[in-house]
N, C-alpha and C positions, 0 to 999 in steps of 0.2 A: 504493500500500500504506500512505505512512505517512498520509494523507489516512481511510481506514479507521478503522486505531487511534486518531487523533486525536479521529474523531467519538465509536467509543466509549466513549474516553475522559471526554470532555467530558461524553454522557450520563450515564454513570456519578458524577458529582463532581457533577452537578447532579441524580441521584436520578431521571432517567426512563428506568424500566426498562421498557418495550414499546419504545422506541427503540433503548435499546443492546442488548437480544434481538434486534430485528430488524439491526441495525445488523451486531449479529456474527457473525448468519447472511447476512448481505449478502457480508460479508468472509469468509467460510470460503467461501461459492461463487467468492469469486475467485480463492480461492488463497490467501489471508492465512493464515500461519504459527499454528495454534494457540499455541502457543508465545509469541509475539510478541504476539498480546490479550491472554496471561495475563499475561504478565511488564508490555511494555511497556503495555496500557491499564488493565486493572484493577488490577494491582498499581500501576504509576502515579498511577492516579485517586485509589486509598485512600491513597496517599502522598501525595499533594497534601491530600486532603480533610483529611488527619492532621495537615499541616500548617497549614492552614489553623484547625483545630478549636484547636490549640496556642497560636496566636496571638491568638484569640479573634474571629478574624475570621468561623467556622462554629461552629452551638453545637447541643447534643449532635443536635436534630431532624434537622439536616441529614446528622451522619454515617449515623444511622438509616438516612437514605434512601437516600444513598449505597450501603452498606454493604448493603441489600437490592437496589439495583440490580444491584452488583457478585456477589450469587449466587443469581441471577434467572440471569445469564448465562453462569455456570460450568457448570449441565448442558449446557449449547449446545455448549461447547467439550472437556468432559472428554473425548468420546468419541476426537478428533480428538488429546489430548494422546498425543508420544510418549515412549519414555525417559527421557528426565533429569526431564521432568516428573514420570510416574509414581515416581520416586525422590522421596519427603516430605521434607523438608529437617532433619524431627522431629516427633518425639511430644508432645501437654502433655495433661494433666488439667489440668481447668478446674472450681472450683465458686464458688457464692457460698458463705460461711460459716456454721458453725451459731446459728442465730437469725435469721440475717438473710435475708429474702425479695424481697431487689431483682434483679431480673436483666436489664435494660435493656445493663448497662455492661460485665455478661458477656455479654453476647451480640453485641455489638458488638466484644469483643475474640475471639470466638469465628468471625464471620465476617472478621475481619480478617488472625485466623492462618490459615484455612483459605484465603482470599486470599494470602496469602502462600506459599503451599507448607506448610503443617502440618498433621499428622494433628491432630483433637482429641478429647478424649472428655470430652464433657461431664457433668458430676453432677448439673447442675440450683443449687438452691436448699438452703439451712436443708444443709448439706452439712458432718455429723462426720466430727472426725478418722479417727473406725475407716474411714466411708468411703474419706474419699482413702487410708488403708495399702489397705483392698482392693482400689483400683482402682489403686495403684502396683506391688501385686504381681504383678496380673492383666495390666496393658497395659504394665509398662517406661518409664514416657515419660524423657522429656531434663525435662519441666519438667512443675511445680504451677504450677499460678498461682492465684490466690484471690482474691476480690472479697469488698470490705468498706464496706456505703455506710451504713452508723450508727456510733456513737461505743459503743455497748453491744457491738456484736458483735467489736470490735476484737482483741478477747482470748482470741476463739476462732481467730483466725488463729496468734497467740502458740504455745494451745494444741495446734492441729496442727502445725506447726513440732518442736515436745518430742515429741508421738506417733512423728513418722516418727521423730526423733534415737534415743527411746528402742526402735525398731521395728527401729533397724540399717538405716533405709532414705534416710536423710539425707544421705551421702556418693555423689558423684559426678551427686544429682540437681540441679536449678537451682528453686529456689524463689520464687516472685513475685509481688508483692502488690501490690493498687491499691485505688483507692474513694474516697469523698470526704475520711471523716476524715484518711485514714490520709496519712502522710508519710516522707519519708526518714530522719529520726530515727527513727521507729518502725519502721520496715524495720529497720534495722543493730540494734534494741537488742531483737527478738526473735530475729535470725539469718536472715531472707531474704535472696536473693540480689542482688534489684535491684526497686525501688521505679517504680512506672510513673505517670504523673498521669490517662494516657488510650491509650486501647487502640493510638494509633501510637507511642508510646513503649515498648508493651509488645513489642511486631513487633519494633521497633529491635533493645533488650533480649536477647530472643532470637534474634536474627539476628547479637548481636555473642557471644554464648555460646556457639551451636552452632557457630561456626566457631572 
């Protein structure tokens, strides 16, 4: 069994996804634990790869492929998850900010949380504040999160920040922002909740908030 999750593992963190699809229909015919590829190989792999990306030892191309291996092979296994699986660990809204059209870094933190056990609801791109209030009223989540990859669009994050405060919808939700410019200084001095540098930080992040 762990000889299984090992290999899909290893596909998954080295981005070959006709491998680790077949790999983890191999392992579901033997009996290998849905449960057990989610948690321990793909959520593992992304955690390695995350680490790895952290350290600068993998750079962003590789999480890409990673990160598309890893839900390459989650329809393979959702059918077979049971219980505590089906239970979402949490909700986020996810958008890039308005003006800004980069969406590579959300997207990677978007298959990373859905890896992870979270629901997501994606906005896309160029994503206003009015948006994210009507999609926080509409879906509930535990978190924002918001992607910021210019030095111009930084201030629309600010912006939504003040929308939701001013919208009564700011308390009790978790707010979280990444991107190239952006840093931890600027996290604390608009009022977000926690500052990520790269989408395994953002996992972390949230995974130390919903509990």
């Amino acid at each position: 069994m762990a000889g299984e999750i090992e290999a899909i593992k290893d596909f998954v963190i080295r981005g070959k996804r006709k491998e680790a699809v077949e790999e983890a229909r191999k392992a579901l015919a033997a009996g290998v634990d849905a449960g057990a590829i989610m948690n321990d190989a793909l959520i593992g792999a992304m955690s390695v790869v995350g680490q790895k990306f952290s350290s600068g030892e993998f750079f962003l191309p590789h999480m890409m492929i990673a990160a598309r291996a890893m839900t390459e092979v989650l329809p393979v296994i959702k059918p077979h998850l049971v219980g505590e699986q089906n239970e979402k660990k949490g909700k986020a809204v996810i958008g890039t900010v308005a003006g800004d059209f980069h969406d590579i870094g959300k997207n990677i933190v978007k298959m990373m949380m859905e890896g992870a056990g979270y629901e997501v609801v994606d906005l896309g791109v160029d994503v206003a504040a009015d948006k994210f209030i009507e999609a926080v009223r509409k879906e509930s989540p535990d978190f924002v999160l918001m992607s910021a990859l210019i030095t111009l669009t930084m201030e629309s994050a600010r912006r939504t920040i003040e929308a939701l405060k001013a919208a009564g919808l700011r308390d009790g939700l978790n707010v979280g922002v990444g991107g190239a410019p952006l840093t931890q200084k600027f996290a604390d001095e608009i009022g977000a909740d926690f500052y990520a540098s790269d989408a395994y930080e953002c996992v972390q992040a949230c995974n130390r908030l919903v509990h």
